[in-house]
N, C-alpha and C positions, 0 to 999 in steps of 0.2 A: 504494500500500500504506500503510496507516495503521500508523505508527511514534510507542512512547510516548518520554518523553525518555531512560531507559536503554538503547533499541534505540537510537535517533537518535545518544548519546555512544556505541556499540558498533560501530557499524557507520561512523564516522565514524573510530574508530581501527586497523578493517580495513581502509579503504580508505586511506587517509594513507598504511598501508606495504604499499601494490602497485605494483611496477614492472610500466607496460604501453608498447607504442607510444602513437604520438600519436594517436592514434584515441582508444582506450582510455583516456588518461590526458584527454582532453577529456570524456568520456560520465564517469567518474570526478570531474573539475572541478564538472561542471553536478551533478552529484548532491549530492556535500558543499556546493556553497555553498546547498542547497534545504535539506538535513540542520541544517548550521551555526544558530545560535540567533541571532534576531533582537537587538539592543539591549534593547527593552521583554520579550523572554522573560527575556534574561539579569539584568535588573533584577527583573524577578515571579519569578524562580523562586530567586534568593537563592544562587547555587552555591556549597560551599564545600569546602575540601580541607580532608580529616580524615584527616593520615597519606597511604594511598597510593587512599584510599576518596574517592569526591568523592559530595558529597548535596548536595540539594534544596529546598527548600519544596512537600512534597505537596501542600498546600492551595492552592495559587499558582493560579488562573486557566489558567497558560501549564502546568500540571502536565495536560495533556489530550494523545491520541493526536494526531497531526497527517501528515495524507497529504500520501505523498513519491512523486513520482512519478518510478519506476526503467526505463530502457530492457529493454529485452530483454537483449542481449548483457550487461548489467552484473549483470540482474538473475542470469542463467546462470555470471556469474564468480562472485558471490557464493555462489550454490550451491554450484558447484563449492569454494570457498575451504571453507564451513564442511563440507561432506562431506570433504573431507581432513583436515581439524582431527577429526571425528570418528574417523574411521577411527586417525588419531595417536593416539586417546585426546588429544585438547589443547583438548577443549570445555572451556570454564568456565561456574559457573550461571548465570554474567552474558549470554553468549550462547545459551542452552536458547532463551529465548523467538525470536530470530530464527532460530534452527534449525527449531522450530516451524514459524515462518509462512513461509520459503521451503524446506524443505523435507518434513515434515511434511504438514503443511496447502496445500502450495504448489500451487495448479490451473490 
């Protein structure tokens, strides 16, 4: 699934606070270090915290979608995770766009 850099920081801070078995927190591991931002992104793309807001450099090269490739069973907890969040009313607009594409748009 091709994730830009605010899906990749979003979905990197739903997965950090999931408790699962060891199975689940391995298929969890392999994802976030695929997610996590290389040295030369984190250099091209300039991060900075503004307040509780973290921004970018748009123009950056490394500012491009980048496929992340999510198992099955993870891709299923994520769903599951953000349809609860919805039904809570606890979506943020920070998360609309991965709602979107896994469930939404999700085939």
């Amino acid at each position: 699934m091709f994730l830009d850099v605010g899906e990749r920081l979003q979905l990197l801070q739903i997965l950090n606070a999931q408790r699962e078995d060891i199975a689940g927190l391995k298929s969890i591991l392999r994802t976030t270090e695929v997610l996590s931002f290389s040295p030369d992104e984190v250099a091209g793309l300039k991060f900075q915290q503004d307040g509780a807001q973290l921004k970018w450099d748009l123009s950056s090269e490394f500012n491009m979608p980048k496929e992340i490739p999510i198992d099955q069973w993870l891709t299923d907890k994520i769903r599951d995770i953000l349809q609860n969040l919805n039904i809570q009313h606890q979506l943020t607009q920070g998360l609309a766009s991965l709602y979107e594409k896994f469930i939404t748009d999700y085939q």
